[in-house]
ROKOL-207917 format. One record per residue (C-alpha): residue number from 1; y, x, z. Coordinates in Angstrom, 1 decimal. Last residue first. Layout:
! ROKOL-207917
atom num = NUM; v = Y; u = X; w = Z;
...
***
This chain:
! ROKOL-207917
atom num = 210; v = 5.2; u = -38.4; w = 26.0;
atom num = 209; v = 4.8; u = -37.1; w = 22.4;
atom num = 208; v = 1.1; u = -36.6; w = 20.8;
atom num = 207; v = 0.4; u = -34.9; w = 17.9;
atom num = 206; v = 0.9; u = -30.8; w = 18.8;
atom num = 205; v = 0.7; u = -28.0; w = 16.6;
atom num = 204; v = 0.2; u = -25.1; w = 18.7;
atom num = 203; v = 3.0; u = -22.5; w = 18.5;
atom num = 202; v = 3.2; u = -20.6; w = 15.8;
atom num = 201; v = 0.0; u = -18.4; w = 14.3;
atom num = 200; v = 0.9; u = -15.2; w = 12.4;
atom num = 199; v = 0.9; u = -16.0; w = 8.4;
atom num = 198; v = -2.2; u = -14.3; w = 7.1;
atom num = 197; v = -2.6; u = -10.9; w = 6.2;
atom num = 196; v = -4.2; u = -9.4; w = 9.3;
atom num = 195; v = -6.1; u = -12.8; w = 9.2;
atom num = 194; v = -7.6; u = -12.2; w = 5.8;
atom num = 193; v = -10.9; u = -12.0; w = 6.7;
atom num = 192; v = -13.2; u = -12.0; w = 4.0;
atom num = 191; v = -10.3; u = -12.2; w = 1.7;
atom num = 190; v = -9.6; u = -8.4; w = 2.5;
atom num = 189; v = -12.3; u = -7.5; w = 0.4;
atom num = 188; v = -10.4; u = -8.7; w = -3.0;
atom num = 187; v = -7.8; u = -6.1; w = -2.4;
atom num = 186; v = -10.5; u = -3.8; w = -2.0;
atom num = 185; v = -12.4; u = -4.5; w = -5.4;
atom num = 184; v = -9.3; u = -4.7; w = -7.4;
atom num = 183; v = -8.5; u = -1.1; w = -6.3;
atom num = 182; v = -9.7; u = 1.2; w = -9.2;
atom num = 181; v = -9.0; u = -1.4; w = -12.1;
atom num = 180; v = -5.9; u = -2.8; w = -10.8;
atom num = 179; v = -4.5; u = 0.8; w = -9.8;
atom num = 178; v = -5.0; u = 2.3; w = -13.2;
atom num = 177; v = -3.1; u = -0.8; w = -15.6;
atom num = 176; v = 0.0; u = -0.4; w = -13.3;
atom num = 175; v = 1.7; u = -2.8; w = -16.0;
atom num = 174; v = 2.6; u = -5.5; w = -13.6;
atom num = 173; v = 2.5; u = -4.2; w = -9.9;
atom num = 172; v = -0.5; u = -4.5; w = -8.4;
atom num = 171; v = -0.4; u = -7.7; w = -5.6;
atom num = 170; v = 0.3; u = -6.9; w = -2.2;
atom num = 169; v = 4.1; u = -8.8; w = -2.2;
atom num = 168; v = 2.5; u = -12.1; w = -3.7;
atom num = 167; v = 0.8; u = -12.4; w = -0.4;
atom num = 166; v = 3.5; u = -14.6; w = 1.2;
atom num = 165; v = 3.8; u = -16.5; w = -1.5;
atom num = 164; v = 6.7; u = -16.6; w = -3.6;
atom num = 163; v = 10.2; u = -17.6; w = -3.4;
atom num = 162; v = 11.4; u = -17.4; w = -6.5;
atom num = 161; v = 9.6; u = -14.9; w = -8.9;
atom num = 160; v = 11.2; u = -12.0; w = -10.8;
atom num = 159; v = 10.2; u = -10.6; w = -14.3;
atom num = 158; v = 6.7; u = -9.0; w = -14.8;
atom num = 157; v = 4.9; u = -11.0; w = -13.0;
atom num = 156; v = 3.0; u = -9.4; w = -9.7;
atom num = 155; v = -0.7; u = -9.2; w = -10.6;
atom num = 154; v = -3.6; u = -10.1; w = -7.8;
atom num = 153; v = -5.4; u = -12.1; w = -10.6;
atom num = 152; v = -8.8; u = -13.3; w = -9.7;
atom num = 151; v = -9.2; u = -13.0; w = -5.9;
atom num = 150; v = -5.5; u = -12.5; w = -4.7;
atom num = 149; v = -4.8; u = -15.6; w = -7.3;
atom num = 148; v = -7.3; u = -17.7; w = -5.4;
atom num = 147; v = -6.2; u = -16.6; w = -2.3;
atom num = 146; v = -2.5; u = -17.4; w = -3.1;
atom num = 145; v = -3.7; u = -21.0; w = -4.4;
atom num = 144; v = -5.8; u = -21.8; w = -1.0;
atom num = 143; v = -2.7; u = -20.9; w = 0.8;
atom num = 142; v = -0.1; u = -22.7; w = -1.4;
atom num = 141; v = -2.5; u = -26.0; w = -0.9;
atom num = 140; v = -1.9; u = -25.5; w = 2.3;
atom num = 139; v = 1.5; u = -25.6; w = 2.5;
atom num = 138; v = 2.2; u = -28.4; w = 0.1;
atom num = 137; v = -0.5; u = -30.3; w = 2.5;
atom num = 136; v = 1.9; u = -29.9; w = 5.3;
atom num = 135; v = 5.2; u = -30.7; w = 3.2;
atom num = 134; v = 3.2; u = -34.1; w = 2.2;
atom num = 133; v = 2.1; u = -34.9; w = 6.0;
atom num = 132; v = 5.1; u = -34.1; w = 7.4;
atom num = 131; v = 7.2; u = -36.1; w = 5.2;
atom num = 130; v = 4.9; u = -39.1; w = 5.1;
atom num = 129; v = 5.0; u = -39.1; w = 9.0;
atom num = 128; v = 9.1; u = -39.0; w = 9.1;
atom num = 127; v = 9.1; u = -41.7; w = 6.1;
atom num = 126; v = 6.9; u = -44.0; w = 8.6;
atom num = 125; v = 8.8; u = -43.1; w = 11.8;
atom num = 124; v = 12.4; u = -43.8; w = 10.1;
atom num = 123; v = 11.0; u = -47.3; w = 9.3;
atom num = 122; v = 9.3; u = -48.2; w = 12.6;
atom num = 121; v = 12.8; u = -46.5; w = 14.4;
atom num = 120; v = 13.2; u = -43.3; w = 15.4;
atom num = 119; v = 14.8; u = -42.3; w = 19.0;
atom num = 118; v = 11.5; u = -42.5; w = 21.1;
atom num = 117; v = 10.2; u = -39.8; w = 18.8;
atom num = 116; v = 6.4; u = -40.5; w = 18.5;
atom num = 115; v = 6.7; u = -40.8; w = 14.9;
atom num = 114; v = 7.9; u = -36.8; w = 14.7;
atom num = 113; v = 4.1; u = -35.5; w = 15.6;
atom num = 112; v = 2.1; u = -34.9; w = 12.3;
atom num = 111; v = 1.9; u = -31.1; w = 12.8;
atom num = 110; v = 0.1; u = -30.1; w = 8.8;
atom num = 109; v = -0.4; u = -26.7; w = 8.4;
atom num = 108; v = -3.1; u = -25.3; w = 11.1;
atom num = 107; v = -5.2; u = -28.3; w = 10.3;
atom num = 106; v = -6.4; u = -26.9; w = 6.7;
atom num = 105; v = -8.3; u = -23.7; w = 8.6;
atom num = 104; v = -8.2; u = -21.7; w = 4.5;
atom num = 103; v = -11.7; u = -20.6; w = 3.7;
atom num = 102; v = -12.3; u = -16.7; w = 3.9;
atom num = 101; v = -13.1; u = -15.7; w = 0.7;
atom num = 100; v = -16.4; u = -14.6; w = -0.6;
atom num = 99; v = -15.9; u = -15.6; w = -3.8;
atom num = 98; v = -18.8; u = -17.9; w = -3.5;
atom num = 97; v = -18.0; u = -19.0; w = 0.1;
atom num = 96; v = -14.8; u = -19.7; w = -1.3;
atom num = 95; v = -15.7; u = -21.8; w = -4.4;
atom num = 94; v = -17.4; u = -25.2; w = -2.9;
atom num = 93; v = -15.5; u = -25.6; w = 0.2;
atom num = 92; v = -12.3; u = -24.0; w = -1.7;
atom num = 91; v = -12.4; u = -26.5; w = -4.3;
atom num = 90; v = -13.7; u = -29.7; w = -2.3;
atom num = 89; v = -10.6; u = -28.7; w = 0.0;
atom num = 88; v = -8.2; u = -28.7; w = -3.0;
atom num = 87; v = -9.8; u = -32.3; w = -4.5;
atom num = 86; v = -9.5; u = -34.2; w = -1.0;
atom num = 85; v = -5.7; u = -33.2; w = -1.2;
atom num = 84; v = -4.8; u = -32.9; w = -4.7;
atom num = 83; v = -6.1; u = -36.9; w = -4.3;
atom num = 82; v = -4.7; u = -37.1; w = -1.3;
atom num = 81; v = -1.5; u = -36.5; w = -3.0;
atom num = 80; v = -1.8; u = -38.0; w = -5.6;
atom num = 79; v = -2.0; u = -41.6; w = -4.3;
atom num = 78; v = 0.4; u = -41.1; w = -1.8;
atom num = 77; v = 3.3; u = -40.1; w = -4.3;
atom num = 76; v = 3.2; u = -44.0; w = -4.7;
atom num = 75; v = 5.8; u = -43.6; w = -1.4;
atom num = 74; v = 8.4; u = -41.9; w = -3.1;
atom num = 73; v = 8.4; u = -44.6; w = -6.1;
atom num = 72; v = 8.5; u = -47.6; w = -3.8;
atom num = 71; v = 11.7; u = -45.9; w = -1.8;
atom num = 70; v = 13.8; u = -45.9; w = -4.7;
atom num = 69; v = 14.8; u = -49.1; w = -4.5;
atom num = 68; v = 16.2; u = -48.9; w = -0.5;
atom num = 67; v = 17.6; u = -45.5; w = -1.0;
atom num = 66; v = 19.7; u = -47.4; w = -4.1;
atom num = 65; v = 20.6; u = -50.3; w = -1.3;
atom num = 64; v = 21.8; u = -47.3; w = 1.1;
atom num = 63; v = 21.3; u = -48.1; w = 4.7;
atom num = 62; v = 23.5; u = -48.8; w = 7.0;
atom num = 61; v = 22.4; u = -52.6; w = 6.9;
atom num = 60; v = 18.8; u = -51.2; w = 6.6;
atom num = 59; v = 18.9; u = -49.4; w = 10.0;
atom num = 58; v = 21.2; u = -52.1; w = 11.8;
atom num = 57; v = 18.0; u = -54.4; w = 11.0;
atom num = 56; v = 15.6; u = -51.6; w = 12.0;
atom num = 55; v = 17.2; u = -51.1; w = 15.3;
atom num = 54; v = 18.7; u = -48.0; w = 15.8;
atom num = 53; v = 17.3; u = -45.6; w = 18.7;
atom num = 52; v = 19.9; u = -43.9; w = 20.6;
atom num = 51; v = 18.8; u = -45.7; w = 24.2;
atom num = 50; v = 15.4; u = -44.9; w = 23.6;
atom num = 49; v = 16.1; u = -41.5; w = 23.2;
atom num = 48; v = 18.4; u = -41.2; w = 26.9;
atom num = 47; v = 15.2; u = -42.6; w = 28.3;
atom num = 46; v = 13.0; u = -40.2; w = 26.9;
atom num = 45; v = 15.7; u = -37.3; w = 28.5;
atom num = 44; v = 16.0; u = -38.6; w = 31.8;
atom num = 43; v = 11.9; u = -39.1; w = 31.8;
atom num = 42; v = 11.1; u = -35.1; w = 30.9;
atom num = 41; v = 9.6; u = -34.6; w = 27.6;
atom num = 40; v = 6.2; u = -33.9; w = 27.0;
atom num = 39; v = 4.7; u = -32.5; w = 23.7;
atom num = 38; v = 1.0; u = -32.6; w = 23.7;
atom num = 37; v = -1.5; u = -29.8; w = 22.4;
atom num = 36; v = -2.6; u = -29.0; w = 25.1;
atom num = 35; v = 1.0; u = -28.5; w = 27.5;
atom num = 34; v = 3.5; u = -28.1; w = 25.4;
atom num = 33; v = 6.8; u = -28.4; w = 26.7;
atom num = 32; v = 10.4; u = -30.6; w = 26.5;
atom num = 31; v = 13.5; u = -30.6; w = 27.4;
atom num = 30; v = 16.0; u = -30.3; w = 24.4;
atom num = 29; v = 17.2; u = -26.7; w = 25.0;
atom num = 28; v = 14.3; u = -25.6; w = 26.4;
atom num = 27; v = 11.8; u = -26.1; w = 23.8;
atom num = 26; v = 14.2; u = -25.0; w = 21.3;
atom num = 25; v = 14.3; u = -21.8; w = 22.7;
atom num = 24; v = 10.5; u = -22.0; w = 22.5;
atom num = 23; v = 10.5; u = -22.4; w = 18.6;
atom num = 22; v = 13.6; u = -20.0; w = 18.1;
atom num = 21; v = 11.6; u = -17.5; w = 19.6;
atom num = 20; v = 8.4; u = -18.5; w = 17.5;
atom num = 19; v = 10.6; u = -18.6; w = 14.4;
atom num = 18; v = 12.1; u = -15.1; w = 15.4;
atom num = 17; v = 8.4; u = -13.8; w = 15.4;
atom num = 16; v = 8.1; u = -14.5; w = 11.9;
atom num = 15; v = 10.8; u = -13.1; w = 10.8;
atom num = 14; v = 10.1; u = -10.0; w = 11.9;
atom num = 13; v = 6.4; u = -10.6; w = 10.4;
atom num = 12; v = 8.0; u = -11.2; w = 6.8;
atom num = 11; v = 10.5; u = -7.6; w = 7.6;
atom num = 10; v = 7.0; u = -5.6; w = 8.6;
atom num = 9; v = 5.8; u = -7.2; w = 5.4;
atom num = 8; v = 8.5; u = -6.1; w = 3.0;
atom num = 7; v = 8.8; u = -2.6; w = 4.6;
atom num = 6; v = 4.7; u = -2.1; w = 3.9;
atom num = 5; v = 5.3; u = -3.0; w = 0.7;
atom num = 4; v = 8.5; u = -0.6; w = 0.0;
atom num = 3; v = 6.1; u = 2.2; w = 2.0;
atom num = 2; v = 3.2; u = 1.5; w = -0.9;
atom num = 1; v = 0.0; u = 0.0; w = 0.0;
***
């Protein structure tokens, strides 16, 4: 791995560890903790949520009448998303253990938790939990993709990439022809475990509020 590699990653795992900081400042600063997998909050601070939450009629008078109509086409998104959901996990069920790839632990990217807000409404709950469960499954499916690509075709592209995966960084740079074919094989070892590589673990994802 080259020192500008090995800079990039050290600077990814930096910033990692500021999201976990940030993760337990926030803790504090809005009264709450995790304690297995739960989120608690304190009872001045529940009650002080139920008294901001809106009503759903006051919600939809406030509301946007365009919002309103284009609602029905967000939500048919649901359909193809399980569908890239159920058919990704078939994928990497079937293919992994053929590749010899580590298979991506789905539950460790989606936290459905926001509907138990006190402040959130029925209707802000639902498009909270539809959020959360779509931008979860994004996240995974990313992780079974870079693995994939690690496996098959570990090649940066020659022009620049925005915002790509988090493994992109390792990958041969394009045109360096010698190092793809006399270290393909080791870049696609460390799939068999590639926790040393994988995105450091945040703080458990919790689904229950109280």
């Amino acid at each position: 791995m080259s020192a500008h590699v090995e800079r990039m990653l050290r600077q990814l795992r930096e910033m990692e560890d500021e999201v976990v900081r940030e993760a337990r400042e926030q803790q504090h600063r809005w009264h709450y903790r995790l304690h297995r997998g739960r989120i608690w909050f304190d009872r001045k601070t529940r009650a002080g949520h139920r008294q901001l939450r809106l009503g759903i009629p006051a919600f939809v008078w406030q509301g946007s009448l365009l919002s309103m109509l284009t609602a029905p086409i967000i939500y048919s998104l649901i359909v193809p998303l399980v569908l890239l959901d159920l058919w990704v996990s078939l994928f990497q069920w079937v293919c992994f253990p053929v590749y010899g790839i580590a298979r991506v632990r789905r539950r460790e990217y989606f936290s459905i938790d926001r509907h138990k807000l006190a402040y959130l409404n029925a209707i802000e709950k639902v498009h909270c939990t539809f959020c959360s469960y779509a931008n979860g499954l994004f996240a995974y499916v990313t992780e079974v993709a870079a693995r994939t690509e690690q496996y098959w075709c570990p090649i940066k592209h020659g022009r620049a990439v925005a915002s790509p995966h988090h493994r992109y960084h390792r990958f041969f740079d394009y045109g360096d022809a010698l190092r793809y074919r006399n270290q393909l094989s080791a870049i696609r070892s460390e799939l068999r475990d590639p926790a040393p590589y994988h995105r450091r673990t945040l703080p458990r994802r919790s689904h229950s509020v109280h």
